[in-house]
C-alpha positions in Angstrom: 33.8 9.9 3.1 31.2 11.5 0.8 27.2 10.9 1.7 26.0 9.3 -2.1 23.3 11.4 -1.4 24.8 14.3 -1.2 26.9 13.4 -4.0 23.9 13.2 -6.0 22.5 16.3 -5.3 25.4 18.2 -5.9 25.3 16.6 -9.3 21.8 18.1 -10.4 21.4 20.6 -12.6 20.0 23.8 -10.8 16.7 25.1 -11.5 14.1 27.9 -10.5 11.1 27.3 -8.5 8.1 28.7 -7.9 5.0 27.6 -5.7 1.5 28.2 -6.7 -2.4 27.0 -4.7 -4.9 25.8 -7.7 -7.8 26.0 -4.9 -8.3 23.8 -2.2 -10.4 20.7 -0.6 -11.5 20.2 3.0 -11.4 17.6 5.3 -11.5 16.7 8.8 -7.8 16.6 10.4 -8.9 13.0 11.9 -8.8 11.7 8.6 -5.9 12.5 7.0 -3.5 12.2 10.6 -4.6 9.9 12.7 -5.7 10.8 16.5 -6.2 14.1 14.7 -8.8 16.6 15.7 -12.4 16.0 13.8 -12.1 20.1 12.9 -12.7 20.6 9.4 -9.5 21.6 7.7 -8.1 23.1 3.9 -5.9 21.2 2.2 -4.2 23.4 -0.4 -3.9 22.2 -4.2 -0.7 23.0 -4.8 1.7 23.4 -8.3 4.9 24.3 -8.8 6.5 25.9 -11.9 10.0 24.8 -12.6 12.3 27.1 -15.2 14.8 25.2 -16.8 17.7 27.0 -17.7 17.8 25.9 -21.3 14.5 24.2 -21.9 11.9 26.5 -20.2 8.4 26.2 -18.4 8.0 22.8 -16.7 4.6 22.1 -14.3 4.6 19.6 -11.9 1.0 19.0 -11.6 -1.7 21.4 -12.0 -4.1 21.6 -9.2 -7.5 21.9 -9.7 -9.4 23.9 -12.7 -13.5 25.1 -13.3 -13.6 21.6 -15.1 -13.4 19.7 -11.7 -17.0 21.4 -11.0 -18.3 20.7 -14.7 -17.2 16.8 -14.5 -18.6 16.7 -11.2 -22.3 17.8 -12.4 -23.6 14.8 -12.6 -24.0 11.6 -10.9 -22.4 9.2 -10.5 -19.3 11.9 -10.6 -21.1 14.3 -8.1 -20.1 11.6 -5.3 -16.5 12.8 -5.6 -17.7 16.5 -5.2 -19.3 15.7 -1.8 -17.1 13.5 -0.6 -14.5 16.6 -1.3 -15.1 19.6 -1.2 -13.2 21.7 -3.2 -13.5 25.9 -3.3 -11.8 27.9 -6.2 -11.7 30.9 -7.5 -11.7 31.4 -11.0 -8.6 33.4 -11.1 -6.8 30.7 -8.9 -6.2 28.0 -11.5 -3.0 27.6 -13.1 -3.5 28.9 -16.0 -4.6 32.6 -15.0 -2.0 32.3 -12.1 0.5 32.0 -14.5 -0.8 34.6 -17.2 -0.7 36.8 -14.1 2.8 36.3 -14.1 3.7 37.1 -17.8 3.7 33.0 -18.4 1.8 32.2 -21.4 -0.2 28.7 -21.6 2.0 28.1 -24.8 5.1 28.4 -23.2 5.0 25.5 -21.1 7.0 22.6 -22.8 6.7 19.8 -19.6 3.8 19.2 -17.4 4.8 16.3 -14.8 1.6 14.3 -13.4 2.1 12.8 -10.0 -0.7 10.5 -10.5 -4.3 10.9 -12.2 -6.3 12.3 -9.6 -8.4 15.1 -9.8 -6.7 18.2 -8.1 -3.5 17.1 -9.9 -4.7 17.0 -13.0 -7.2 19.6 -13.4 -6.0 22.0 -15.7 -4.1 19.6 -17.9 -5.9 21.2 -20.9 -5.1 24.5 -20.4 -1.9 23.9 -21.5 -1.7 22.9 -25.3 1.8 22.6 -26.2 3.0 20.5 -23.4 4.6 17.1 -23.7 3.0 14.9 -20.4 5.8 13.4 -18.1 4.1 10.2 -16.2 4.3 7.1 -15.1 2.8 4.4 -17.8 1.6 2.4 -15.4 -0.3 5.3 -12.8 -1.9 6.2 -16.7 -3.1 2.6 -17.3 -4.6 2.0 -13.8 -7.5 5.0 -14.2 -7.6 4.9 -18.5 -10.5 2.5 -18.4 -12.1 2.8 -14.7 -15.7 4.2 -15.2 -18.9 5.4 -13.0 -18.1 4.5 -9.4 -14.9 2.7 -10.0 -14.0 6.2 -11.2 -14.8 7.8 -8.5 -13.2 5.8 -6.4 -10.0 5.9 -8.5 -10.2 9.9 -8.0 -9.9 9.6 -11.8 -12.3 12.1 -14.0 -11.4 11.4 -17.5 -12.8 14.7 -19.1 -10.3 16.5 -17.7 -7.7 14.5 -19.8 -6.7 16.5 -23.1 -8.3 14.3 -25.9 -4.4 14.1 -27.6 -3.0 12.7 -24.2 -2.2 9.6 -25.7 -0.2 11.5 -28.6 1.3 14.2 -26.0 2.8 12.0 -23.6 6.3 10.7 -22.7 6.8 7.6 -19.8 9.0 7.4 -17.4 9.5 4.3 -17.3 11.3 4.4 -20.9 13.8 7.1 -19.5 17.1 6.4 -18.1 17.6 5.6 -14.4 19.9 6.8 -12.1 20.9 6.7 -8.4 18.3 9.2 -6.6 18.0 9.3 -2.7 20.8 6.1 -2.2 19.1 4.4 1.2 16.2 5.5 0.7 14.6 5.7 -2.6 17.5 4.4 -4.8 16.1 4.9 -8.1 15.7 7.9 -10.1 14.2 8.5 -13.6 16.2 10.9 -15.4 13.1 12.9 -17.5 15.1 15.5 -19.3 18.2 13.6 -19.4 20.5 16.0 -18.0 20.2 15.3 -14.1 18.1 18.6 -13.4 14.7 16.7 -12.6 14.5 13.1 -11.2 11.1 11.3 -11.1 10.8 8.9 -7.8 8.3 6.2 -7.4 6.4 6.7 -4.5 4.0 3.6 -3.8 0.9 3.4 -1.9 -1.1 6.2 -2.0 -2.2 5.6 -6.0 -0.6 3.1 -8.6 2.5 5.0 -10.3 2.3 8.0 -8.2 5.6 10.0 -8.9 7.7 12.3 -6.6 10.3 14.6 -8.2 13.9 15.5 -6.8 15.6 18.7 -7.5 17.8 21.9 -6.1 17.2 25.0 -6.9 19.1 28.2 -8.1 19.4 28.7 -4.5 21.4 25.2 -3.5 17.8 24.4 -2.0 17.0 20.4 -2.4 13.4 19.7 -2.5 11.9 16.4 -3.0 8.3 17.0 -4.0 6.3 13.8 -2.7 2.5 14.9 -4.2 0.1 12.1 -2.1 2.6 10.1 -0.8 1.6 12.2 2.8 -0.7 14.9 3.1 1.0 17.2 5.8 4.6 18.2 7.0 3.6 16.5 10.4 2.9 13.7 9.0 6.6 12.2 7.7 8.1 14.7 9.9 6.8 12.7 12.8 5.3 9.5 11.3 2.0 9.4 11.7 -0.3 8.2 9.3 -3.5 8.6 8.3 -7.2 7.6 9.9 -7.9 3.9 8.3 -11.2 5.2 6.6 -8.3 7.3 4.3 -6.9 3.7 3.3 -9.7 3.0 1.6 -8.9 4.6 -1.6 -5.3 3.6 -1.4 -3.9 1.4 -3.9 -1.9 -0.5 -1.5 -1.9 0.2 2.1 1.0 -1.5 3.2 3.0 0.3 0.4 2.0 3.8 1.7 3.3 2.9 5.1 6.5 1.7 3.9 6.7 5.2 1.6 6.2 6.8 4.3 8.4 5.5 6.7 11.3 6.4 4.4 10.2 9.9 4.0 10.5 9.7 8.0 13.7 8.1 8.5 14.9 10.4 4.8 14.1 13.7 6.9 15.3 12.4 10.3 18.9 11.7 8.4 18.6 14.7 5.8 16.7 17.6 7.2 18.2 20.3 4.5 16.1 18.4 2.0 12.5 20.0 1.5 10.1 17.7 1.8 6.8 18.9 0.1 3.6 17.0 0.4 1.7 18.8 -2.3 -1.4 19.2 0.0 0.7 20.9 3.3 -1.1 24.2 4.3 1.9 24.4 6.6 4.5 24.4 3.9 2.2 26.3 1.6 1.9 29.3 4.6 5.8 29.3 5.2 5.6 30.2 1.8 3.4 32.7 1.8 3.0 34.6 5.4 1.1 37.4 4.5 -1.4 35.2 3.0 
């Protein structure tokens, strides 16, 4: 008998990705997996580009930008800037990485926002031509949150494009389709052509999106942004120090997310988990780094 998963992977369109680090934030370990150590860790930013074999340069997220540290200045925005430190090189953010690469800005047609936080929106204006991909709801929850409820919301609103309103697309008015059957059974089909699915994945913020693809080299990923913050964390289930579940939108809807990434992996190992903030994932990638 076929898996339905499996079925639906061999179904996808293949495309070509590439990982990038926008900067990075620091934390203690205790905080992000509980009965961690208190050591002060990095937590990598990271982006991926995704080359479409007919439509072209897709983002999924951005990581941070020099416009974190300008909206960040001032109070009551500076809170967010202590509470995380972030360190980045100019020549780190997206859009130089990618220039460095022969990508111009221009040429990206899709940038996919996991949710509205800071380090995954950062250099959202850096990139003029792109259509937004995102959920209408994750968009609605931070559009109006101001001062201190911003802050808490990880939501700067300067970093939005002014058009974003005009620029974006929302998931939730694009078809659906079976994703990971057992798991997370729905998929939204963003390009319409099976080559990116867009995956609810509750908890960590309102709307927050995952996205499911295979690569040009058979490789399924499932890209999971917030939903964990480490490899170690789904790989063996634990979650993170309670003070973390303070900024959650639901608490009980992070667990049960991340419970099925467990029991996903445990069942699926050849699928590539990627917590967008995994310095272990980000390494593999990158040894000599």
């Amino acid at each position: 008998m076929i898996d339905p998963l499996s079925n639906c992977l061999a179904d996808l369109t293949r495309v070509q990705v590439t990982w990038f680090k926008a900067g990075y934030c620091t934390h203690p370990e205790a905080i992000v997996l509980r009965q961690g150590r208190w050591k002060t860790m990095q937590f990598p930013a990271l982006f991926a580009l995704i080359q479409h074999p007919t439509i072209g340069n897709i983002l999924f997220d951005t990581g941070y930008s020099d416009r974190f540290f300008q909206e960040t200045h001032a109070w009551p925005h500076r809170l967010y800037a202590l509470v995380t430190p972030v360190f980045l090189q100019p020549e780190e953010s997206a859009i130089q990485q990618l220039q460095q690469q022969g990508i111009s800005p221009d040429s990206i047609r899709y940038i996919v926002i996991s949710h509205f936080h800071a380090d995954h929106i950062g250099g959202l204006r850096d990139f003029p031509n792109a259509e937004f991909i995102c959920s209408q709801s994750a968009y609605e929850a931070v559009k109006h949150q101001e001062g201190l409820w911003a802050v808490k919301a990880g939501f700067l609103a300067g970093l939005l494009p002014p058009d974003f309103e005009q620029r974006v697309r929302w998931v939730e008015q694009q078809p659906t389709v079976s994703a990971l059957p057992g798991w997370f059974d729905v998929g939204f089909d963003i390009l319409g052509d099976r080559s990116l699915l867009a995956i609810e994945l509750p908890g960590h913020a309102t709307g927050q999106l995952g996205l499911l693809l295979v690569d040009t080299q058979e490789q399924p990923y499932f890209l999971v942004a917030d939903a964990c913050w480490s490899s170690r964390a789904f790989q063996e289930l634990v979650p993170p120090h309670a003070i973390a579940q303070l900024i959650f939108s639901d608490a009980t809807a992070y667990r049960t997310t991340l419970e099925k990434l467990h029991h996903l992996h445990q069942k699926h190992p050849e699928i590539r988990i990627v917590p967008t903030h995994c310095a272990d994932f980000w390494r593999a990638q990158n040894p000599m780094e």
